[in-house]
C-alpha positions in Angstrom: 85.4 -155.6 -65.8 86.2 -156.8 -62.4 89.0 -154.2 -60.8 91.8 -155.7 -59.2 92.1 -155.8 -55.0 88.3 -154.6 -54.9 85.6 -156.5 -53.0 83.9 -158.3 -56.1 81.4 -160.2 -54.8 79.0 -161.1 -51.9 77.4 -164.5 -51.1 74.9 -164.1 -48.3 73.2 -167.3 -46.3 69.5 -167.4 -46.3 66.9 -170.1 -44.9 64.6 -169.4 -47.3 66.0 -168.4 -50.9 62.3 -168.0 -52.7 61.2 -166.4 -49.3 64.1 -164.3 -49.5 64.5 -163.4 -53.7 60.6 -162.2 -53.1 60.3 -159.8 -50.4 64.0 -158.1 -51.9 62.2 -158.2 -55.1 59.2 -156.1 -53.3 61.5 -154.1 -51.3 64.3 -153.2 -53.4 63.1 -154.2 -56.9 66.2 -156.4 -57.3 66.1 -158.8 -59.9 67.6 -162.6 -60.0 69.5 -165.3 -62.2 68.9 -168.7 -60.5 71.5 -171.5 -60.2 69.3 -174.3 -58.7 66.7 -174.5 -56.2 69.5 -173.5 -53.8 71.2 -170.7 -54.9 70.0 -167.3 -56.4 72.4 -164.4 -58.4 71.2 -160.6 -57.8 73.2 -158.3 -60.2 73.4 -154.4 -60.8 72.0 -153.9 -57.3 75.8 -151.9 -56.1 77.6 -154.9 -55.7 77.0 -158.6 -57.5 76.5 -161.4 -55.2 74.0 -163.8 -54.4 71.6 -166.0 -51.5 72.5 -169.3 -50.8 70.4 -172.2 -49.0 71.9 -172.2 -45.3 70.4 -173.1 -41.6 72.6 -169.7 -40.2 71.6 -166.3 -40.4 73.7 -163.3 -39.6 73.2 -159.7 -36.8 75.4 -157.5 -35.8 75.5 -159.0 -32.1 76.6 -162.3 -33.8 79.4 -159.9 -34.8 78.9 -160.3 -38.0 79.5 -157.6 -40.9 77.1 -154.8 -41.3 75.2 -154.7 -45.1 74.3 -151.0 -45.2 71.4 -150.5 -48.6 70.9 -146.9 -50.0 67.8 -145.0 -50.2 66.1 -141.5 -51.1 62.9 -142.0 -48.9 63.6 -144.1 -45.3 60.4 -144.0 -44.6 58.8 -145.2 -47.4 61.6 -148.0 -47.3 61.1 -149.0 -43.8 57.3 -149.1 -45.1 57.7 -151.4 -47.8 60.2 -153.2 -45.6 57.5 -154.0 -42.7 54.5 -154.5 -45.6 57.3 -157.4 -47.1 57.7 -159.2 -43.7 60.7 -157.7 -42.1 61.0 -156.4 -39.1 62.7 -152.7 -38.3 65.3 -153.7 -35.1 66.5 -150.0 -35.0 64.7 -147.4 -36.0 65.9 -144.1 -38.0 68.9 -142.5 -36.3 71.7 -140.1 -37.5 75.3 -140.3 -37.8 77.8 -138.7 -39.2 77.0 -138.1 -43.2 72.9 -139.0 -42.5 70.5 -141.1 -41.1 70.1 -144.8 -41.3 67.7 -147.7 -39.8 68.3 -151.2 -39.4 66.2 -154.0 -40.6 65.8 -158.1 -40.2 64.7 -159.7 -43.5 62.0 -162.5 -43.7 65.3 -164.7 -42.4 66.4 -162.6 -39.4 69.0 -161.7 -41.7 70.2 -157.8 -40.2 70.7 -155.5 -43.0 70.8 -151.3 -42.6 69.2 -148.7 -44.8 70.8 -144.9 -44.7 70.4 -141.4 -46.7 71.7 -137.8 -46.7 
C-alpha cells in the first residue's frame, strides 16, 4: 500500500531503454514490466519506478539528484558495473556511515553505490 507524503515513485530518462533494462538487469538483477517500446517498469528493487525514452541524461554537475544503490561487495559491484559497460567516475571513498563509489550507466546516466 502506497503511504501517504512518502516519495512513491521514480521515473528516470534514459537514451537507450533496452540498452539500459540489460546492463541493470546484469548489474543489479532487476527485473522489468514493459509499457511500449518506450517506457520500462522496475519493481521491488527499494523503490518502484521506471526508464523512460528521453535525448537528456542526468550527473551530479548538471545538479541533478544523486541515486545512491546498496550493496554488500563494492568491488564485486564496480566489477560487474565496468564488465556491463559503465564507467566508475569516482572511485570507492568513505563518508560518514561507509563507503560509496559512483558510476555512469551505459547512458551517462550518474548513479552511486555505498556499504557499511
Amino acid at each position: 500500500m502506497s503511504q501517504h507524503n512518502k516519495i512513491n515513485y521514480l521515473e528516470i530518462p534514459v537514451k537507450n531503454v533496452l540498452a539500459t533494462k540489460t546492463f541493470f538487469s546484469q548489474v543489479f538483477g532487476w527485473t522489468f514490466q514493459d509499457y511500449g517500446p518506450d517506457y520500462s517498469c522496475f519493481l521491488q528493487v527499494g523503490i518502484d519506478g521506471g526508464f523512460y525514452q528521453s535525448s537528456s541524461s542526468f550527473t551530479l554537475a548538471s545538479g541533478c539528484p544523486l541515486i545512491v544503490l546498496y550493496s554488500h561487495d563494492l568491488l564485486a559491484t564496480q566489477a560487474a558495473i565496468t564488465h556491463a559497460g559503465g564507467l566508475i567516475s569516482r572511485d570507492v571513498f568513505s563518508f560518514p556511515g561507509g563507503r560509496r563509489f559512483h558510476f555512469t550507466d551505459v547512458n551517462g546516466n550518474e548513479y552511486a553505490v555505498w556499504s557499511e
